[in-house]
N, C-alpha and C positions, 0 to 999 in steps of 0.2 A: 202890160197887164197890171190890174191893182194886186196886189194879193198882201192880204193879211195872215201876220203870224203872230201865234199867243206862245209867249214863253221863251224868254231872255236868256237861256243855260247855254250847254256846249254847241249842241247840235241848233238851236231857234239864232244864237248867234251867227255860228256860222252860216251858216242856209240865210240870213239877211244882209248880211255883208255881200256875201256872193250874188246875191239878186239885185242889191243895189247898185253895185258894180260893172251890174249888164244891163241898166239904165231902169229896171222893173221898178213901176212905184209899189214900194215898199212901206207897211209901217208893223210897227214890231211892242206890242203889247206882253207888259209884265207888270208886277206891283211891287216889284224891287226900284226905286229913283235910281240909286244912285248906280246900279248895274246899266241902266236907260242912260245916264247922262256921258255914261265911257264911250256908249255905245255910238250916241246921238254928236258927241265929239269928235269922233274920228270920221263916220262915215257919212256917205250920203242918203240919210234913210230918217222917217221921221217916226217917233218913239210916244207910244201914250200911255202913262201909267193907269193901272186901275186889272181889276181881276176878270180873265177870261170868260169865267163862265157869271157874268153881268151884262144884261143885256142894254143899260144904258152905255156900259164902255164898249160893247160889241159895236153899238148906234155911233157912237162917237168915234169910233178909229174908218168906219163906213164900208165895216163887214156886209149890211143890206146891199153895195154895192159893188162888191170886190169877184170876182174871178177866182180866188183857193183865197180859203180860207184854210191855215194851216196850226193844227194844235200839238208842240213838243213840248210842252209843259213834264214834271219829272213825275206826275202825278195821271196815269191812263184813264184812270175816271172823269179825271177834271175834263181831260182830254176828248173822251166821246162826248161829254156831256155840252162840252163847248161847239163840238161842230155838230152836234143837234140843236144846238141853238140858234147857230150861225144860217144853218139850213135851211131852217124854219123864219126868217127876216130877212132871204133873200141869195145869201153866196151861192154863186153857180156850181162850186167843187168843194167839198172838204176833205181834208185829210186829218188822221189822227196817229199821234206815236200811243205804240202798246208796250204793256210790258208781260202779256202772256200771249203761247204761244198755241195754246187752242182758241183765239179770238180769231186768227189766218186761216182757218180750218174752212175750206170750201163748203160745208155745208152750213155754215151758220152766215154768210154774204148776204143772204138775204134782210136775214134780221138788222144788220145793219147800217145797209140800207135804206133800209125802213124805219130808223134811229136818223138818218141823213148823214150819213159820213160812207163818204164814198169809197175811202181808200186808206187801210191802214200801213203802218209800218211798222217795224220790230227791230230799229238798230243793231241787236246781239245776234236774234235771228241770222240779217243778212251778214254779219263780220263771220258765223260759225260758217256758211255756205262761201264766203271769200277763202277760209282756212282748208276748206276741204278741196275747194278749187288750187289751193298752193297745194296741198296734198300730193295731189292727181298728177299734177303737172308742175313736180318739183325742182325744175330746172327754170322756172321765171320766176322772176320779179313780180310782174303786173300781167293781167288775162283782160281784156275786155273783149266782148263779142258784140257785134254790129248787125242789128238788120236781122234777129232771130242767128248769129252767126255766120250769115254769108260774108260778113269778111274779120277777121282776126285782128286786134291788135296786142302785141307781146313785148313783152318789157324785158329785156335778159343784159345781166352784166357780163361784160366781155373782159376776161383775164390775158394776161402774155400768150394762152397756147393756145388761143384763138386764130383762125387763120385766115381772119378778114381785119385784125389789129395792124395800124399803119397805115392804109387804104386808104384813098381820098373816095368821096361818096359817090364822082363821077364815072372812077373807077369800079368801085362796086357795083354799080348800076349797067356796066358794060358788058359783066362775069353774072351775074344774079341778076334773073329776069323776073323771077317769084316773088319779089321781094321789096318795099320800099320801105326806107328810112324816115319815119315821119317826124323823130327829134330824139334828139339826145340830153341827156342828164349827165353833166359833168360834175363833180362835186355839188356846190349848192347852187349851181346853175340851169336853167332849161333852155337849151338850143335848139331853134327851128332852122335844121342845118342847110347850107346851099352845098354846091356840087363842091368845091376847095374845099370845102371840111374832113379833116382825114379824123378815122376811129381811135382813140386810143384807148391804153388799157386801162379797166377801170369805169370805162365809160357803160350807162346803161344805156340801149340803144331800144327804142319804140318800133318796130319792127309792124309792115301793115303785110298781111298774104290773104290769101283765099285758104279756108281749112285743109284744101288736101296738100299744100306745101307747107304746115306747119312744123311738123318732125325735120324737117332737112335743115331747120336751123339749128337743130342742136350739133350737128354735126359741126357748122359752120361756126358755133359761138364758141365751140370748144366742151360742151357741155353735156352731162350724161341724167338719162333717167332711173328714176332710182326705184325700185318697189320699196313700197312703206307699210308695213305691218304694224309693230309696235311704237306710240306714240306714248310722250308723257306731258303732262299739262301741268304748270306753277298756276295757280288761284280756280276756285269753284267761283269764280265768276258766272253772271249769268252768258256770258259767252261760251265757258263750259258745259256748262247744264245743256246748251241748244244745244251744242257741236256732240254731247254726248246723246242727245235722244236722236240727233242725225243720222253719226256715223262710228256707233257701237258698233252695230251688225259687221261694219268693215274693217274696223281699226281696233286694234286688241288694246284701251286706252287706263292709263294709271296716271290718278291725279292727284297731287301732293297740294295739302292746304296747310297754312299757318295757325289760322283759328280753330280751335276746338268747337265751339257751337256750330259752325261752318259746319264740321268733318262731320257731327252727328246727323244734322239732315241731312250729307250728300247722296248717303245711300239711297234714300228713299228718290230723290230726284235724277238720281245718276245710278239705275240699279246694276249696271250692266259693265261698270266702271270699276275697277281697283281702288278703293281710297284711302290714303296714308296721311296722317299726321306728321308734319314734320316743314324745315324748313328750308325750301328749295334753294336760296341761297346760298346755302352751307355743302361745300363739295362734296367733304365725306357722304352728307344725305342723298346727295343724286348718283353717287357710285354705289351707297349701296341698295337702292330703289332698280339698280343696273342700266345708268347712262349710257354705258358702256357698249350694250344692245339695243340702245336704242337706237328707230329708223327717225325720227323726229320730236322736236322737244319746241312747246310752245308756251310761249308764257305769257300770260296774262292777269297777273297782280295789277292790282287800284295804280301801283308807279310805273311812268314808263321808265324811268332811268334802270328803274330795278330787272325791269324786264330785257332791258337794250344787253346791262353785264351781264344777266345769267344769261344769255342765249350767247355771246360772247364764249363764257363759260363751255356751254354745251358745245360749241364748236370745238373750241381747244380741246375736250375731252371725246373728238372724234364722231359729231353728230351729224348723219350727213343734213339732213334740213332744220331750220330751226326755223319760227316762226314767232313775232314779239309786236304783241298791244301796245301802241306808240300815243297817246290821247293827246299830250300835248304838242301841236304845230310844229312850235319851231326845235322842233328834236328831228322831226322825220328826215327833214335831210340831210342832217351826220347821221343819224340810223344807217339812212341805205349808204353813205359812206364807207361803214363798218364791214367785218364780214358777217352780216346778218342775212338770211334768203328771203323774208318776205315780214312786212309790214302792215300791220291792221290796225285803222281808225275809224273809229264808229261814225263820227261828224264827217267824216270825209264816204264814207260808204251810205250812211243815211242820205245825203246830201245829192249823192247822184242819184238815187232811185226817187228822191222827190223832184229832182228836174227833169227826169222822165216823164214821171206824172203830170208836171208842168207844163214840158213842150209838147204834149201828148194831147193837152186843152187846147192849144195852138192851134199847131196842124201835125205833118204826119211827123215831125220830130223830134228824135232822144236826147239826150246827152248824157257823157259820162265825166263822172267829175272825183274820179278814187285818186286824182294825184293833187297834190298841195299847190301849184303852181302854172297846171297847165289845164285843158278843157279839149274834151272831143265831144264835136256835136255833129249831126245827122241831119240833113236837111231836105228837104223834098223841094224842084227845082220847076219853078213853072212859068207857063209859056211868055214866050219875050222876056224874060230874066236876061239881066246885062251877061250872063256869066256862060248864055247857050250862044254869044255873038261870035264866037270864033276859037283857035286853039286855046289850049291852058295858058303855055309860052304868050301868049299874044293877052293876057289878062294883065291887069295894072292890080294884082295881089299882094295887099296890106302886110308890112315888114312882120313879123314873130306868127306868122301863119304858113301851112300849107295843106294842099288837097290830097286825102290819105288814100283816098280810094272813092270808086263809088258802085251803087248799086243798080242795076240795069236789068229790066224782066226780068228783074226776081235773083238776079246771078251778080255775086260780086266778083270785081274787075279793079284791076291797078291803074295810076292814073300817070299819064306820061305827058310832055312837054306838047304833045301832038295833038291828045285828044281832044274832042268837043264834046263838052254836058249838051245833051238835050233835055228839054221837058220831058218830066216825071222820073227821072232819074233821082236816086237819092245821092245825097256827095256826104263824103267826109271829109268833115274838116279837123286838122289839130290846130291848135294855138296856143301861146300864152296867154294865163290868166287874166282878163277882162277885155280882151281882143277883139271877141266874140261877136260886139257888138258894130265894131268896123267893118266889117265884111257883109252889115244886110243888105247895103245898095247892089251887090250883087247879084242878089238873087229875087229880086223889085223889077 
């Protein structure tokens, strides 16, 4: 697919490196040079300066031809205004990043539509709705759901009192039938594990089921569900602000900011919130804001380092979940090293929802892409495809991948050395990071 994207930042960077990577021609417009030339240096992607919303640089990157045309520019105006341009010279799909959050408001799609931008997105939006998801279900790591949910995939760190710690996976697989290991996180490694692989502790394990066997793995991982009432939040970030017009009504939530200008408007944008002046850093301030009753502590200051010790912090001072804004890459995985319970990046959450968007132009498939290093994608399986020719076992399947599951009349199902994909089946796959693109003679 061609696909064009305007805007060189966190999120335009990452989402073109990862597209390049999966062979997508790519080109990546911004009117920053010398951010273009890091960019045009390292990856396989071609870069054209000059300003998004011009429609001779639209011409010239060959937005009139392109498949999504996509605008993350830090600027929402620039933003619509570009992929109504784009629209109007030809792109089959636009996408636009917002930064309000009555723009996703079902009743106004039309209008924008009718502006030609197909599809918005709200970065902060979707990280408050990943925070509420660690909420819910505050014994994992990572939640993705597959297929509207018919099939699970769950991320959980396993400690010593786990009672599946030691295990070879062949083993596992012999005792636990609900259940498939789709890869492991070992420190800053991702393993797409074979059957000799035993669990150890520490290890996060990718865990693939059908929804009604997801509880039995807490039992299994050694882990407990917590009710969470009282929450406290480090930065009025605009992650805050969503997470607070979200889930006020359910969360009794109190949020401490450093800036004074900050603390005067949050009331008005956060009516329904506690808000303290003060600076969460500093222990004395979160004991006496009452740490100490707190069910979860999340932090989302501009640093992530800042955010990785004080959730640290809140742990030692007895918090059972804590939750920490990680922005930059290569922290996340001593993050989840740490004893930290969950993880949020905006580049990596925007990032999967625009390659939904993506394989969604395609054909019928998603992808999720909330971890730094690995990719699950969804693929719809059609007729004569190499991959309906016989058992799974009996496949010649591409080293750092495997098949997690898949979906059949509508019903997700586990996938075993035995089974045969037939057409229209949907399959999951996991894999390492740019793997992705190994595996399509398979399904040709």
């Amino acid at each position: 697919m061609k696909i064009v994207i305007a805007g060189a930042g966190e999120v335009g960077s990452h989402l073109a490196r990862l597209l390049s990577r999966e062979k997508q021609d790519v080109i990546l417009i911004d009117n920053n040079a010398e951010r273009l030339a890091i960019l045009d240096a390292d990856n396989n992607l071609m870069t054209l300066k000059g300003r998004p919303i011009s429609f001779k640089t639209q011409k010239a990157s060959g937005t009139d031809q392109c498949d999504l045309f996509i605008a993350v520019t830090p600027d929402e105006t620039q933003n619509v205004l570009a992929c109504s341009m784009a629209k109007s010279i030809g792109a089959k799909k636009t996408l636009a990043r917002i930064d309000n959050y009555e723009f996703l408001d079902s009743n106004n799609r039309d209008y924008f539509m009718r502006l030609g931008v197909n599809s918005l997105i709200y970065p902060e939006y979707l990280a408050a709705h990943e925070i509420i998801t660690a909420l819910h279900r505050n014994w994992v790591r990572h939640w993705f759901e597959i297929h509207d949910g018919k099939l699970i995939i769950v991320g959980v760190k396993v400690r010593d009192n786990a009672k599946i710690i030691g295990m070879q996976l062949k083993e596992f697989a012999m005792v636990e039938h609900n259940f498939h290991v789709a890869a492991i996180k070992r420190r800053h490694d991702t393993i797409i594990p074979r059957g000799d692989d035993r669990i150890l502790p520490n290890d996060i394990l990718y865990f693939v089921c059908t929804p009604e066997h997801v509880n039995e793995l807490i039992d299994l991982c050694g882990k407990q569900q917590h009710r969470i009432r009282r929450v406290l939040v480090m930065g009025g970030s605009r992650i805050a602000i969503c997470l607070s017009a979200l889930a006020s009504d359910e969360f009794k939530i109190k949020l401490i900011e450093n800036d004074m200008s900050k603390c005067r408007s949050l009331p008005e944008t956060c009516p329904q919130c506690d808000i303290v002046h003060g600076d969460a850093r500093d222990i004395d301030t979160l004991r006496e804001e009452g740490i100490m009753d707190t069910d979860a502590f999340i932090a989302l200051s501009d640093s992530s380092e800042t955010n990785i010790l004080t959730c640290l912090t809140a742990k030692e001072l007895g918090v059972k979940k804590t939750i920490a804004e990680v922005e930059d890459l290569q922290f996340i995985s001593e993050a989840e090293n740490l004893n930290i319970g969950t993880i949020i990046n905006k580049k990596l959450i925007a990032s999967s929802s625009i390659f939904q968007i993506l394989l969604d132009a395609d054909t019928g498939s998603s992808k999720c892409l909330a971890l730094a290093d690995a990719e699950v994608a969804e693929i719809e399986v059609r007729p004569k495809s190499k991959i309906t020719r016989g058992p799974v076992r009996s496949l010649d399947l591409p080293y750092g991948m495997t098949i997690a599951g898949l979906i059949r009349n509508n019903q997700g199902m586990l996938v075993t050395g035995n089974t045969v994909i037939e057409p229209g089946d949907y399959v999951v796959i996991f894999c390492l990071g740019g793997a992705l693109h190994k595996i399509e003679k398979l399904f040709k």
